[in-house]
C-alpha positions as CSV (number, residue, x, y, z in Angstrom):
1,X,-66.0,-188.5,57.2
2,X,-68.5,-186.5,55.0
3,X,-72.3,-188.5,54.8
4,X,-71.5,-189.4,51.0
5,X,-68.9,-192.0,51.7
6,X,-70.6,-193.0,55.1
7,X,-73.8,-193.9,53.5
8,X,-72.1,-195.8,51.0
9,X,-70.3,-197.8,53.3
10,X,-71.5,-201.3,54.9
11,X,-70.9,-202.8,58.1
12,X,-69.3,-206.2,58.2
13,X,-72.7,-208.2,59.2
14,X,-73.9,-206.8,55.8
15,X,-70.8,-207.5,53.7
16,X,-71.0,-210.9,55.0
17,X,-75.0,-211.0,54.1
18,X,-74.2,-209.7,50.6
19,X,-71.4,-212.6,50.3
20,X,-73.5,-215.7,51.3
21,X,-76.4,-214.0,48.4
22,X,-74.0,-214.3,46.2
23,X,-73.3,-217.7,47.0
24,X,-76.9,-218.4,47.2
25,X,-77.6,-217.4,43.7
26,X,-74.8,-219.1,42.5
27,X,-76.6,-222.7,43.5
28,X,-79.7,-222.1,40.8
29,X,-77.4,-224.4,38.8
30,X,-76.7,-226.9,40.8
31,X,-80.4,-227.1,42.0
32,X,-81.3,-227.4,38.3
33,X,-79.2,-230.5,37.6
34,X,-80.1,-232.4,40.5
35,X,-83.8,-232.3,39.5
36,X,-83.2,-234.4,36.8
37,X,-82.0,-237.3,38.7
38,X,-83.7,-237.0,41.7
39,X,-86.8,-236.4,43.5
40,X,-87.3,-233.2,45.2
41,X,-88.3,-233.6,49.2
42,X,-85.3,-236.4,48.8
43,X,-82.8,-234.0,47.8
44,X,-83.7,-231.1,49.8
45,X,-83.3,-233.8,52.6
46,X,-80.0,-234.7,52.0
47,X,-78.7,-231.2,51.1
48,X,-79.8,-230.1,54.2
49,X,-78.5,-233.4,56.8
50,X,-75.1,-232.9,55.1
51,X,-75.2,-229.3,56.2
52,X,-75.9,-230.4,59.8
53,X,-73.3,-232.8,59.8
54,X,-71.1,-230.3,58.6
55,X,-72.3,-227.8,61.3
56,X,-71.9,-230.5,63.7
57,X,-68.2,-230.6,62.7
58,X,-67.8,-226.8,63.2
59,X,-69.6,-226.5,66.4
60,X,-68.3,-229.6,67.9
61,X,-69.0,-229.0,71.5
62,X,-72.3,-226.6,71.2
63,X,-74.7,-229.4,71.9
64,X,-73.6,-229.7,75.3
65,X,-75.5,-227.9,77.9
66,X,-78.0,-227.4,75.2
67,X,-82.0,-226.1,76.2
68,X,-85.6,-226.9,75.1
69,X,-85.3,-223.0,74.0
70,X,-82.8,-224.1,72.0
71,X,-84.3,-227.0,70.6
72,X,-87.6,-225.1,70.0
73,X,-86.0,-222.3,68.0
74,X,-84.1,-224.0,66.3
75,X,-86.9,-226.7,64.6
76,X,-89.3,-223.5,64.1
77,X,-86.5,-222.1,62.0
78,X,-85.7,-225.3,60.8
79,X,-89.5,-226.2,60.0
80,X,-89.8,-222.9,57.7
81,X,-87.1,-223.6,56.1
82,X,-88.0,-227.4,54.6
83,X,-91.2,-225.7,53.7
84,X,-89.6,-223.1,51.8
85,X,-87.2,-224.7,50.2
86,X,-88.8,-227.7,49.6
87,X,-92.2,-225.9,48.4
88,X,-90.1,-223.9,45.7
89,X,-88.1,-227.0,44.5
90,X,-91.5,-228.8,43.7
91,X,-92.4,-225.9,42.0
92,X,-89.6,-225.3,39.8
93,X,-90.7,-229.0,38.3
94,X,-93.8,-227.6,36.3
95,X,-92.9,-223.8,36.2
96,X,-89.9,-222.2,34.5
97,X,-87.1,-220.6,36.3
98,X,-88.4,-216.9,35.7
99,X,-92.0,-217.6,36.8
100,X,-90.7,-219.1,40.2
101,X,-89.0,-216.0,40.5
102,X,-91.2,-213.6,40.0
103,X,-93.3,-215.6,42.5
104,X,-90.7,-215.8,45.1
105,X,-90.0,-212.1,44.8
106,X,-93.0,-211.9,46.6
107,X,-91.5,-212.5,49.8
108,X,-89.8,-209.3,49.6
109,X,-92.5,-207.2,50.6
110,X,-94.1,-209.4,52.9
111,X,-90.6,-209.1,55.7
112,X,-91.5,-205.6,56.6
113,X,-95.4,-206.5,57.3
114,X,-94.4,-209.6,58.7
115,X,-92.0,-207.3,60.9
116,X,-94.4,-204.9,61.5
117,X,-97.1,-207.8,63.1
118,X,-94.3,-209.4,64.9
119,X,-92.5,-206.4,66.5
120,X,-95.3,-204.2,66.6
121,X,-93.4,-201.5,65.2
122,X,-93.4,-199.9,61.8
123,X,-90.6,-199.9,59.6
124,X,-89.9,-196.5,58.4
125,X,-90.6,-195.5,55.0
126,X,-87.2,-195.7,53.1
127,X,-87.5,-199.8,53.8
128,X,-90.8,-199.9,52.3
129,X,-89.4,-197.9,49.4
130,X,-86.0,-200.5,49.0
131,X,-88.2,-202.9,49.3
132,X,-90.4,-201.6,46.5
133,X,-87.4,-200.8,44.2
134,X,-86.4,-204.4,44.8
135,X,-89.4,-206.2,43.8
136,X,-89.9,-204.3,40.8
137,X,-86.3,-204.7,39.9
138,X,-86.9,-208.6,40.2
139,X,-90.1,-208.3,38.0
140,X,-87.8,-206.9,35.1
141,X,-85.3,-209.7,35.6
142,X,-87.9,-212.2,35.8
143,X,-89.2,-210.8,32.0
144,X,-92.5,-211.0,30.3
145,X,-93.2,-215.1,31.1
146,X,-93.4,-214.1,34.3
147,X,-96.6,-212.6,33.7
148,X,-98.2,-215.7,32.0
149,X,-99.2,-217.1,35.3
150,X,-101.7,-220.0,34.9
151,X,-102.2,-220.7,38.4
152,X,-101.3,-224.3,38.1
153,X,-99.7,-226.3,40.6
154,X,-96.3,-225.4,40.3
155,X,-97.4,-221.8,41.1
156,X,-99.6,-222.3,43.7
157,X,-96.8,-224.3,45.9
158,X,-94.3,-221.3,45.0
159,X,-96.6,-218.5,46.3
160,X,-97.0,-220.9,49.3
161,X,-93.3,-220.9,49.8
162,X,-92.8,-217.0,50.1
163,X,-94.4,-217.4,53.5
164,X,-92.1,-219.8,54.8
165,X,-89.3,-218.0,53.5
166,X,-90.5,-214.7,55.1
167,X,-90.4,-216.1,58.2
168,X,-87.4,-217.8,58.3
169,X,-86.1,-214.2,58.4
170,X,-88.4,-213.6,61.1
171,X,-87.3,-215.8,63.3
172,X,-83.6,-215.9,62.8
173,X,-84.4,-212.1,64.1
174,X,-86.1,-212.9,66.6
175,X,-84.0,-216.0,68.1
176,X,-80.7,-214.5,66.9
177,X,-79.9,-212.4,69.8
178,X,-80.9,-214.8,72.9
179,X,-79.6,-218.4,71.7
180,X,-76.2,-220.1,71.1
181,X,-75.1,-219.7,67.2
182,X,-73.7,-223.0,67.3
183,X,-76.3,-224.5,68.4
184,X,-79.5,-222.8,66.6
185,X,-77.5,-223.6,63.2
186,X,-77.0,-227.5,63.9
187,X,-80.8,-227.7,64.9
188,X,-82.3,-226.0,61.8
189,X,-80.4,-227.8,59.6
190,X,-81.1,-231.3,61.1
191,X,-84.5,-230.2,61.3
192,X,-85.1,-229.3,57.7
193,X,-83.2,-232.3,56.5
194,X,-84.7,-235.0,59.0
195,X,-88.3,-233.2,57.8
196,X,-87.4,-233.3,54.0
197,X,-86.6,-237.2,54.2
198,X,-89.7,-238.2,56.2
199,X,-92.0,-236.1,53.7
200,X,-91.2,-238.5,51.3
201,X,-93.6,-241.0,52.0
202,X,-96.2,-238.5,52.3
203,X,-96.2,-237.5,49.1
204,X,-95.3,-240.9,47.8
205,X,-91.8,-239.8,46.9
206,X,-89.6,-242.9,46.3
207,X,-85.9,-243.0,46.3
208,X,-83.8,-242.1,43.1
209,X,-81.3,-244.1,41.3
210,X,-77.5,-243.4,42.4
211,X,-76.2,-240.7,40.7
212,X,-72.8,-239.1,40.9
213,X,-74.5,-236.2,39.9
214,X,-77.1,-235.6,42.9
215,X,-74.6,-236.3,45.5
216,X,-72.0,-234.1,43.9
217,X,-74.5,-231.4,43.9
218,X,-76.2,-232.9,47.2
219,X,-72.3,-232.2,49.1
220,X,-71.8,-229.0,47.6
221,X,-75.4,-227.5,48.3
222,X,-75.1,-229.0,51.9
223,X,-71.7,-227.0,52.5
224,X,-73.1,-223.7,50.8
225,X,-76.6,-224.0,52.9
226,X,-74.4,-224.1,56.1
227,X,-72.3,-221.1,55.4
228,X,-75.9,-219.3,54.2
229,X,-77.5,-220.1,57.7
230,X,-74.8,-219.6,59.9
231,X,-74.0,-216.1,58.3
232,X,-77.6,-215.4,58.2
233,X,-77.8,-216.4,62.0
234,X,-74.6,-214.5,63.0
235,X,-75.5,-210.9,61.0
236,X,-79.1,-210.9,62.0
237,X,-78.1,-210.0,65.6
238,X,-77.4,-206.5,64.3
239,X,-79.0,-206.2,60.9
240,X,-83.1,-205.9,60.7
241,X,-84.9,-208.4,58.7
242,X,-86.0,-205.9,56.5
243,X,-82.5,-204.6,55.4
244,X,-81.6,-208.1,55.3
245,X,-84.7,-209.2,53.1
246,X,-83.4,-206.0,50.5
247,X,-80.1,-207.7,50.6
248,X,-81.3,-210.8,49.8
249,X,-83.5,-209.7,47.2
250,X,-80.0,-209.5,44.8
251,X,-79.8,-213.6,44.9
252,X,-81.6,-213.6,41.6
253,X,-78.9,-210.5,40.5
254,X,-76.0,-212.7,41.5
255,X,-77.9,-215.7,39.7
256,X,-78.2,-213.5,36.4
257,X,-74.1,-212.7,36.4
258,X,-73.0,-216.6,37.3
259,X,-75.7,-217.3,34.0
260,X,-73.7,-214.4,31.8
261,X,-70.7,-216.2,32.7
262,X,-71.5,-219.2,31.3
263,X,-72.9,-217.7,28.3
264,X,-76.4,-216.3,28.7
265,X,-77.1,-212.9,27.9
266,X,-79.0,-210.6,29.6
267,X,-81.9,-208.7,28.1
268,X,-82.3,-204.7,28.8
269,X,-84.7,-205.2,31.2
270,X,-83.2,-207.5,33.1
271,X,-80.1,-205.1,33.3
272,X,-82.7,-202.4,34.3
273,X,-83.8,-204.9,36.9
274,X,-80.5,-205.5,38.5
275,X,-79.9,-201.9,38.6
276,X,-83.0,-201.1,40.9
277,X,-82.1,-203.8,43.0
278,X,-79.3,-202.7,43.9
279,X,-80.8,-199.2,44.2
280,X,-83.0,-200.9,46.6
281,X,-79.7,-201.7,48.7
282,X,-78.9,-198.3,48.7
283,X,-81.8,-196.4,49.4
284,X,-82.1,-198.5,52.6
285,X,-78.6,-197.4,53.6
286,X,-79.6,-194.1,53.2
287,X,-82.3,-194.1,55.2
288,X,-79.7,-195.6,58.1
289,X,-77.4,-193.4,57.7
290,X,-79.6,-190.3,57.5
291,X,-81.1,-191.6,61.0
292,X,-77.7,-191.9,63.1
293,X,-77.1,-188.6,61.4
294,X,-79.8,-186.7,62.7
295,X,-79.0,-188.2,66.2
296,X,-75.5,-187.1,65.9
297,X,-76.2,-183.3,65.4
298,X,-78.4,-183.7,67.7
299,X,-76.1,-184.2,70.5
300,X,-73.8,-181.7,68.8
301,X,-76.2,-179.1,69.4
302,X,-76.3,-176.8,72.7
């Protein structure tokens, strides 16, 4: 098969990472609609308990036989993830949606320096580069607001959250390969809902008024934040955090189509934007595909 088409192809661990961003930027709504009748640690609880229960469900006899290294992965993940989420929720109170993510974006560049700390390996250049092209690509679809940071609290708590976020990845890399799937995905989902309920009373967070419209959203987040994990836990076993940080990186692409759908419409620049994200995706695939490439002619050679 000529390097043109093989480049441009995708293994399934990415197809399925590229199908659970799409889902994931298809939830902006949803989050959007819950904020107005309920408080933010309370609903990032209960999205995230009714995607352990669901888990649960799935992976009915996982539990058994389970490990402390189980447990202990699967709260660390499940720690980084209620801060994450729950930090950018807050946020997304006070700041507008293109200001949160321009701010989130910056998580982007942090995977392959997290990586590189962690691992103790560099990536090579051409991640660095997707990574690049994706950030900026964000920038353009976050638009000029973006820009008019003030620094107030909403902002400050967002920028906090890209560090949670960029270890989430982290450590579903690091984990994914040595514990059961099962049982990781129940754990970090209990953990980051158990953790979102009791920071309630921390920050003085009471209980919302019964609305059809949190739970609704509450159900259908819980389901979609499942899927998103346990894919994410599942194609990380192959696929390195910082191809699956570039992948991600198109949630707020996905988010911008779902938005024309329903009516917006899409400045140049964000179009622009979208384009160099996905340019991102590719130049990363290049960079693969040139490697295995070079290996293969080397063993073709006498």
């Amino acid at each position: 098969m000529s390097t043109r088409f093989r480049w441009m192809g995708l293994h399934r661990q990415e197809v399925a990472l590229i199908a659970v961003t799409a889902v994931w930027g298809s939830t902006f709504l949803l989050v959007h609609w819950a904020m107005q009748h309920s408080g933010p640690w309370f609903f990032v609880g209960i999205r995230f308990l009714v995607a352990g229960v669901i888990s649960i469900v799935i992976f009915r006899g996982a539990l058994r036989g389970i490990r402390w290294r189980d447990i202990g992965a699967g709260a660390a993940i499940g720690v980084m993830i209620h801060l994450g989420y729950g930090l950018q929720t807050v946020g997304l109170q006070t700041i507008d949606s293109s200001t949160s993510a321009f701010i989130t974006a910056m998580y982007i560049p942090l995977v392959p320096l997290a990586q590189w700390a962690v691992f103790r390996k560099r990536p090579p250049a051409m991640a660095f580069v997707g990574a690049g092209l994706a950030f900026l690509g964000l920038l353009l679809i976050a638009g000029p607001d973006a820009f008019a940071l003030t620094l107030g609290s909403g902002e400050i708590l967002t920028m906090i959250s890209t560090l949670p976020i960029a270890a989430e990845i982290i450590l579903i890399s690091v984990f994914a390969g040595r514990i059961d799937l099962g049982r990781i995905t129940i754990i970090q989902l209990l953990t980051a809902g158990v953790l979102g309920i009791l920071t309630m009373p921390v920050v003085g967070e009471g209980l919302p008024e019964f609305s059809w419209i949190w739970v609704g959203c509450a159900v259908g987040l819980g389901a979609a934040s499942c899927i998103i994990q346990l894919t994410m836990n599942w194609a990380q076993k192959s696929v390195s955090p910082t191809r699956a940080t570039i992948i991600y990186a198109g949630e707020p692409v996905w988010a911008a189509a779902i938005g024309r759908i329903a009516g917006e419409r899409l400045p140049a620049a964000a179009l622009i934007g979208g384009a160099l994200v996905v340019l991102g995706i590719l130049a990363s695939e290049l960079r693969l595909v040139r490697r295995r490439d070079r290996a293969v002619e080397g063993r073709l050679r006498p």
